[in-house]
Each structure stands twice: as C-alpha cells, then as structure tokens.
N, C-alpha and C positions, 0 to 999 in steps of 0.2 A: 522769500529770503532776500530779494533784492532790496525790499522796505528797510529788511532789519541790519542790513549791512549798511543802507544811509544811516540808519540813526544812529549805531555805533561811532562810524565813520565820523559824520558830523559834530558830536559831542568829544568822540575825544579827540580828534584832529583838527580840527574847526571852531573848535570852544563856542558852538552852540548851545543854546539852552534848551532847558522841556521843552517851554510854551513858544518857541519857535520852531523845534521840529514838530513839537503836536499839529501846528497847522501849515507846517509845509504836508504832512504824509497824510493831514486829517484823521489820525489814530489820537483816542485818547491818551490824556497825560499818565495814567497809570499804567498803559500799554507804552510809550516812551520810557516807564522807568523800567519796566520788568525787561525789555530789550538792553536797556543801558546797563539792568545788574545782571544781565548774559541770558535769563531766563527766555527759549522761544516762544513765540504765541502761538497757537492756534488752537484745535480743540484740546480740552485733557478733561477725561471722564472722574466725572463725580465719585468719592468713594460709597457716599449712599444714595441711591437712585430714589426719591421719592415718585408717589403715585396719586400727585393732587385729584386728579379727573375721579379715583376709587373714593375716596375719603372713609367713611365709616362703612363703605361699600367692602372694604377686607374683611372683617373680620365676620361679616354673610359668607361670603366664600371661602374662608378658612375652618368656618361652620360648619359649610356643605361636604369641605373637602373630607374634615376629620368624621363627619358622619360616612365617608366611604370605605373606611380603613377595613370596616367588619363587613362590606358589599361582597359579593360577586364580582371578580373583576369586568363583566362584558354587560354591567347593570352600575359603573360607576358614570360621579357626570366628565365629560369632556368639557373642552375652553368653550366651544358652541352651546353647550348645553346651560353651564353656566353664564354666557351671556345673556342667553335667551331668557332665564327665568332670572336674571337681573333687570333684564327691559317691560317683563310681562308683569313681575309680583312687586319689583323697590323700584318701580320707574327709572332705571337708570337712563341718562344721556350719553355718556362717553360713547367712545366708540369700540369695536371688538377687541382692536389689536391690542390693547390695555387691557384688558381683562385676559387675553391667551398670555401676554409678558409676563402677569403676575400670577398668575396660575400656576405658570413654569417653577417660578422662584417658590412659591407657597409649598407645593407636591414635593420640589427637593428637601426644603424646610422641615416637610412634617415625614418624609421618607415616604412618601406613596409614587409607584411609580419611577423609582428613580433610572435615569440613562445607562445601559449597559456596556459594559468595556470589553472588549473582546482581543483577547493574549494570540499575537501570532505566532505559530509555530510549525517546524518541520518535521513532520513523522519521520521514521523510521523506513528505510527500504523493508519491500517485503514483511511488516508485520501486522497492519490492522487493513480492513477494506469493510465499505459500510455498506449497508444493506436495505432496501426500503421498496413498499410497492407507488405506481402510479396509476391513474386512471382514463381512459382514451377512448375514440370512438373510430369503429377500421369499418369497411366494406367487405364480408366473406360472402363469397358464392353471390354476390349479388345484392348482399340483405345488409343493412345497416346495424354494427350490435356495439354493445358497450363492452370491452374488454378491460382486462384488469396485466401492467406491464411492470416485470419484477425487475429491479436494477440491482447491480453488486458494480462499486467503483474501490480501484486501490485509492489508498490514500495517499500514497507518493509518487507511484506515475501518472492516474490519474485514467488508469487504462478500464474500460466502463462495458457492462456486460449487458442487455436487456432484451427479455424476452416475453410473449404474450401469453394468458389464458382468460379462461375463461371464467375462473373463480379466486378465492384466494383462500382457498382450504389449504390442507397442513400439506395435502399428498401433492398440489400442484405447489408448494411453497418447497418442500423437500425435491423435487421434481426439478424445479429453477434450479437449485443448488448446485444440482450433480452436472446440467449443464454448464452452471457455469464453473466449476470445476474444472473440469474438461477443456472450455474456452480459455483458460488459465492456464492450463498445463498442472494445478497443484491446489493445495489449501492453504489462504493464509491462517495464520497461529492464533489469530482474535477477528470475531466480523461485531460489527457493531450496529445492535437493531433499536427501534422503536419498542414498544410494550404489546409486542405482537401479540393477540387469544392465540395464534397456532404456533408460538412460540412458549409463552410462559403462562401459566394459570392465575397466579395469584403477584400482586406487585405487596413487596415488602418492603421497610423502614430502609432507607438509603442507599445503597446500590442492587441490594436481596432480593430475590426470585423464585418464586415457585414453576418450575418450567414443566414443560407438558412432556410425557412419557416418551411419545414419536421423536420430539426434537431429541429431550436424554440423549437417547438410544442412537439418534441418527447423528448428530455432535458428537459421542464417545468414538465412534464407528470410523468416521474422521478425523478423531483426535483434534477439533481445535475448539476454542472457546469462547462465549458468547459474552458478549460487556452491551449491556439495557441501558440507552439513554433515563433521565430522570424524565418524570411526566411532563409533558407539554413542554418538552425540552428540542424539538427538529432541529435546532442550531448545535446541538453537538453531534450531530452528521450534517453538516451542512453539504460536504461533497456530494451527497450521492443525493440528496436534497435539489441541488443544484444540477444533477444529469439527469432528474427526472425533468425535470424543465426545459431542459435542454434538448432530452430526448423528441420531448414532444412537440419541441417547435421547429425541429429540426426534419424529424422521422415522420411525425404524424400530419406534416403541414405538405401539401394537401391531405386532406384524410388519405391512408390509404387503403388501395384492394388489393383481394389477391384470392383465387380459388377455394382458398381451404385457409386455417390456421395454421399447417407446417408450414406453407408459402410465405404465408408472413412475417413468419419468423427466419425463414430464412431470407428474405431480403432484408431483414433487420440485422441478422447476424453479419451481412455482406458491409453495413455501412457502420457497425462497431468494429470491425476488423480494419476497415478504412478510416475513423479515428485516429489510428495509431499515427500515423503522420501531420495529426495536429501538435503545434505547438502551445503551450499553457503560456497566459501571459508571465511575466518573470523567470522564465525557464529560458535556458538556452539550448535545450535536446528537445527533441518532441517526444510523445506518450511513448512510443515503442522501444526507444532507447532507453528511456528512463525503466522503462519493462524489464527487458533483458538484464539492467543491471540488478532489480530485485526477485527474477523468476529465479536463481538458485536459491532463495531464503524461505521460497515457499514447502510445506509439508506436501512431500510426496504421497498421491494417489494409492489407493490400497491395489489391489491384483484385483479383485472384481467389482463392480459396481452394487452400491447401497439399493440392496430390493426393495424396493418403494409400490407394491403391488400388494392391496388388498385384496381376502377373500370373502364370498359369499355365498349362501345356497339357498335353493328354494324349488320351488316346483310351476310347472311351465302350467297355467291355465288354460282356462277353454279357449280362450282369444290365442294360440299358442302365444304367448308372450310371458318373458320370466319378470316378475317386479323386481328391482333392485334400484334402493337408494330413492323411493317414492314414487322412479319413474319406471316406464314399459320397455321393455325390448324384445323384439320375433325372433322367433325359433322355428324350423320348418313345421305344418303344419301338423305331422306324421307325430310329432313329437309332443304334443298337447299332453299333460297329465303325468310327463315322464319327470324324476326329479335330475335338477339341474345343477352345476358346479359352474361360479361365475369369477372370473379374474376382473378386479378392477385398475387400470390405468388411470393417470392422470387425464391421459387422453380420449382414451376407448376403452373398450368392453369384454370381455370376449367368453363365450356360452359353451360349456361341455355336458357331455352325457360321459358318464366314463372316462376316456383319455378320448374320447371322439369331440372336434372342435364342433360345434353345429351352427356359431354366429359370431361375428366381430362387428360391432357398431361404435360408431362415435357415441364418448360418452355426455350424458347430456344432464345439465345442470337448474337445480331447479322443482318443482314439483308437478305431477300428473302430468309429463311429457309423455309422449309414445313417440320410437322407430321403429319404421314398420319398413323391413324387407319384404317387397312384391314379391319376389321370388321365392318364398318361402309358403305364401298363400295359393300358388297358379295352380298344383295338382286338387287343393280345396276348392276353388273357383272353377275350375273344368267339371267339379261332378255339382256345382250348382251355379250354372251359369247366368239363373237371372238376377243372382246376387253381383254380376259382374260392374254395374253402373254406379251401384251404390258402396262397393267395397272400400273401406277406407284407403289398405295400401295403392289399390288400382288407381285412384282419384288422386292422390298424390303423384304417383308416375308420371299422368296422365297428364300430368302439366310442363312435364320435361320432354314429352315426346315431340319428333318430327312432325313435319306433315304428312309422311309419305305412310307411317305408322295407323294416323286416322283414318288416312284414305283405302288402306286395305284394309280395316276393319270394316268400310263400308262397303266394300266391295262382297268381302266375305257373307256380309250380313242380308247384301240384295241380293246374291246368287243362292246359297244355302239355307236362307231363314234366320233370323235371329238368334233360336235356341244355338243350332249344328253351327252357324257362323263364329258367333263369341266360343265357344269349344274349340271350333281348328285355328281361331286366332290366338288362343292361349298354346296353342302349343305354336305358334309361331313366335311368339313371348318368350318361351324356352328355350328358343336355339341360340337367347343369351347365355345360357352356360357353358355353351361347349364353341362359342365363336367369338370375335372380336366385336366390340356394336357397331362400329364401321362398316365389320363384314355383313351384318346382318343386312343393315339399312340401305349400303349395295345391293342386296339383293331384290331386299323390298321392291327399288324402287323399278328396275329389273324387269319383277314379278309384273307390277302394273303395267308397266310400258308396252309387255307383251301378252295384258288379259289374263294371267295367270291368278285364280281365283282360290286356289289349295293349300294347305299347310304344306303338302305333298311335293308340288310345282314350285314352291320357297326352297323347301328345301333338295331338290335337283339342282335348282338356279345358285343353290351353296356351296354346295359339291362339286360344280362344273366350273364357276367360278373360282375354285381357291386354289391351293398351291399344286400347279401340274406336276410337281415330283413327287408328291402324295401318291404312295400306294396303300392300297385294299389287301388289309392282313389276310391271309387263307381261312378260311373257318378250321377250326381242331378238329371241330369232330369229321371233316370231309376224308375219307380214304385215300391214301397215299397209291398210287398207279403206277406200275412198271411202264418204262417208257415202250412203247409198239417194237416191236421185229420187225423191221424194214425188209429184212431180202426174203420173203413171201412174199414181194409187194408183185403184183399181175398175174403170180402163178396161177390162178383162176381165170385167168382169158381165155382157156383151152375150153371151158365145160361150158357147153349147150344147152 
C-alpha cells in the first residue's frame, strides 16, 4: 500500500510520469497505470480456473465419474483412486493435488456426492429426546466381555441416560426404557430412533413403519410416539449419536470393572446424575437447570410399571436342568422330571413348581450355556460320591473355593477314606444354606487349627461360634412340667 500511495502521490502532485515511476518502484508500466486509475494490485482470482496439467485428462475422469452415478456408494472411485489409475493406465505426470481440485468441481458438476448443509436449530423444551445403542468392553467378575450400552439424551437440555446389557433384544431394549423413565422422572411426547429390528419390522416409503407388536403395545402403554430416522441417516440424532461417544470415552476409558452388571450400572448411573452440572458449549445454564425448566413438559409416569416379563414352560430333565431360550439352568436335583413354570427377566431367571420358587439365575445369552447351582446337586452327589471329581457344578465351585475348603477335604479324605470323606464333606458344603460363607469358612479354618476332622466337629465349632444370644427353641413335642414343691424339701432326713 505504501507503493501505491507513491505512485498516486507522485503523478498527481509531482506531475511524474509512467516510465519514471515504473522505474523508480520497478513495477510494470501497466501496473503504474492500474494504480493511477485507483485500481489495487495484488492477487484477484480468475473467473475460470483452467486445468492445463489435466488436458484431455478430464473428460477420463468425467468418464469414470458418470460411470459411478449407478455404483454402490462404498464401491465409487475417490481423488486417490482416480489418480492412481491416471498414473497406472493414461501415464499421467501431474501431480495429485490437480486431480483431487478437479474432482471436487467435476462431482459438484455432475451432482455425485454433493457437500451437505446442515440447518441449525432449537428444539423445543421437554418434547423430543433421542435414542440409540453403543458398543463397549467392561471387566465383570473378573472376565473381560463385550457389552451392549443404551443411551436416551433430551434434546434441549442435553440431560443423558446410559445404561449396560448384555444383548440388545426387545426385552432388555424395553427394559432401558422404563429405567430410564424413572431416571427422568416422566416420558417425553416423541423419542427418536434408528430403524431398530426390536423396534420396527418392516421400513416403508418415507417416514412409514411397520413396528413390532412389543414396542405397539409398550409405546401405547406410555402414550408417546416414535419418529424413525431415514436409512443411513445417524445425523438426524446426532445428540445422542454424540453421548454415545462421549459416554465411552468418558465412562469406559479406563475399561471398566465391577463385580457383577448391577454395579456397573450403577456407577454409570452416579456419573450421568453428575453430568448434570456440565455446561453445554453456547448455553449459559448447565444440563440440570436446562432440566428442571422442561421436566414439567414431560408425560407423567403411569401408577404401575410396564411388565416386561416373559413366560415359559417346560419340564426339568435328567441333568435336573430346565431348557429355556437354548440355554440350561438347575433345579434341585429332587426335582428332575417335574414340569416347570419359568419367568424370564431381562436380567435373570427365575424356576417354579407351582407357586413354589425352586431357582433364580442370571440369565444368560447366547446358545448351549449351562448354570449350574452346586447346591442343588450336593444331596445327588452324597449318594454318589465317586462322581464327586468329575461333577460339572462341583468343578466350577471348585475354583472359587478358599484354601482352607481344599485343605479339609483332605483332611476328611485321609482320616475317613475317600468314599465316607467326600460324603461328610458335602454335608459341610451344606451348612451354606443355613450360615453366612464367612461364618462357614471361620469355622473351617477353626476346625483345622484344632484337628477337627467331622462334618460333626464343623458343625459344633458353628454353633459355638455364632451369635451368643442365640437360643435353643424347646422341642414341641417335650412335656411341659410342673415346677417341684419346694417345702418337702429334707422331710426325708428323718428315715433310716
């Protein structure tokens, strides 16, 4: 700017000419005049951008391109793809970045691919919140598994639910819900899903759905209503899109553990509740205030909760074990051949004869699983004891036991014999029913310390050890006794 304020300067105050300021500033004479008629210099872009380095190299790749229009989108070529088989098949020299530039232009040209705009906008308090699963890997009990983590976020506070299972069937997809319900306080009026199988059966012509019976029923039940992204459309839930991501780099990073799957879930539920004090960038409240302003908009919770509890029946085999859903589960072993009534949870299991409960397991997903309660085999296992090594549930145990557990079985088994030893040790097995395993394994260890070699001697060292204000109910059938007559007391001193 300082150039062009001389050459102005100089010509009209100075009554300099071109070809003397041309070579005072060393800018050409036509650069001198376009200063002198006001015009600045510097760059100004071409209205058509030629692409000398392509030459008849375009209309190869205007070729290739229009041969993509009827592709597979994930089977089109790219800027790479097309360079490469410019350099491999027409000897091209240029370099990439010319070929990716005109590409650009070529794809808008011909409409393949064109850049997407995206309308910003402000929902609504309290009326849509989206819905979507993610995928994760947690630590239970020790064992490394792949879990499946359902998310619901509002779409105006921004306030985010997630919780874990282990599948992503309809019963633990219904199952999320009512949690997160709950977690809400309410329903909102519209959730917004992907083209879920355990949501909708059949996808129809532009917003239409055929949805699945369960959801119906479970959606009416609730009163709110489902709005189906279009296929391959995740950008219209990007929120809850976005707290799957979130979640997991957030929640899952370090992987985490926890005893069981309630635990997990409930540390998960501690740091979505602690959420609430984030702020959203552009917001001036954080999540929880933005909350409270749309939790009265939400549909109120009905009076009981949506039964989500499948039934089943069948009859308990030789293995006592009822089949249900591909996989096994024990029953005591009394009860082989009896016919069974099965509740199924999302979670667990749970085995009836009658109105009599006989088993609760976790339920397990998958096919030809077996759970096998040991406890339910011990009085089978006592009248055949040399089955005791080889028994499936026992071998399982057998790997959660202490050491004080092994060491009394060997004890048992060198004092007694083998047969009579694994016999009084199963009924040492048993005084987990009626004690705490604490209390047991106290005693155990007890029992050893002081050569106690009995099922017998276990259990004294139970009962002597546990709660000294424990008393010994009278037996019923003992006869009730008049207290003695005291004043006869000596009169028999006199007789000889």
């Amino acid at each position: 700017m300082n150039q062009y304020e001389l050459v102005r300067t100089g010509y009209r105050l100075y009554g300099q000419n071109i070809s003397e300021l041309s070579r005072i500033t060393g800018h050409s004479r036509n650069t001198i005049k376009k200063a002198i008629r006001g015009e600045p210099w510097g760059y100004k872009e071409r209205k058509h951008q030629p692409f000398p380095a392509l030459g008849d190299y375009m209309e190869i790749i205007d070729g290739w391109l229009k041969g993509d229009k009827n592709k597979a989108k994930k089977q089109r070529h790219t800027a790479h793809r097309i360079y490469n088989r410019l350099v491999d098949e027409c000897d091209y020299k240029g370099c990439e970045s010319t070929v990716r530039r005109y590409v650009k232009f070529s794809k808008m040209d011909l409409g393949i691919e064109t850049p997407h705009a995206f309308i910003p906008c402000s929902p609504d308090a309290g009326k849509e919140a989206e819905v979507d699963w993610g995928t994760a890997r947690a630590i239970i009990a020790g064992d490394e598994v792949q879990l499946k983590y359902f998310c619901m976020r509002s779409k105006y506070s921004g306030k985010h639910f997630v919780r874990f299972y282990r599948c992503e069937r309809q019963q633990a997809f219904l199952d999320a819900h009512i949690h997160a319900f709950s977690f809400y306080g309410g329903t909102f009026p519209v959730l917004i899903y992907d083209n879920l199988t355990t949501a909708i059966r059949e996808v129809l012509r532009g917003r239409n759905r055929i949805e699945q019976d369960g959801f119906m029923k479970f959606r009416a039940y609730y009163s709110f209503e489902a709005s189906f992204c279009n296929p391959d459309s995740g950008h219209e839930k990007g929120g809850v899109e976005g707290i799957i991501g979130y979640a997991r780099r957030n929640y899952m990073v370090p992987i985490p553990e926890a005893a069981s799957l309630e635990e997990l879930n409930d540390n998960t539920l501690r740091k979505c509740i602690s959420y609430g004090e984030h702020k959203m960038a552009g917001r001036s409240r954080n999540v929880n205030e933005l909350y409270e302003e749309e939790k009265g908009d939400l549909i109120q919770l009905p009076e009981a909760e949506f039964s989500n509890i499948q039934t089943s029946s069948g009859c308990a085999d030789k293995y006592a074990t009822a089949i249900v859903d591909k996989n096994r589960y024990s029953v005591p072993s009394r009860y082989a051949g009896f016919r069974v009534k099965v509740l199924l949870y999302s979670d667990r299991i749970e085995i009836f004869v009658g109105t009599k409960k006989l088993a609760t397991h976790e339920r397990l997903y998958g096919n030809n699983k077996w759970s096998l309660n040991p406890d339910h085999y011990l009085e089978l296992i006592q009248q055949r004891p040399m089955a005791f090594n080889s028994a499936r549930p026992i071998k399982q145990w057998r790997e959660s036991w202490p050491q004080c557990l092994h060491l009394l079985l060997y004890r048992f088994c060198s004092s007694q014999g083998e047969t009579n030893g694994i016999k009084d040790f199963i009924t040492v097995l048993m005084f987990y029913r009626d004690y705490k395993a604490g209390e047991v394994e106290a005693a155990v260890e007890l029992a050893i310390e002081n050569s106690i070699n009995t099922s017998d001697g276990v259990r004294q060292v139970l009962v002597y050890t546990g709660d000294i204000n424990t008393q010994i109910a009278p037996l019923a059938s003992w006869p009730t006794l008049p207290p003695p007559d005291l004043s006869v007391y000596q009169q028999l001193g006199g007789i000889q």
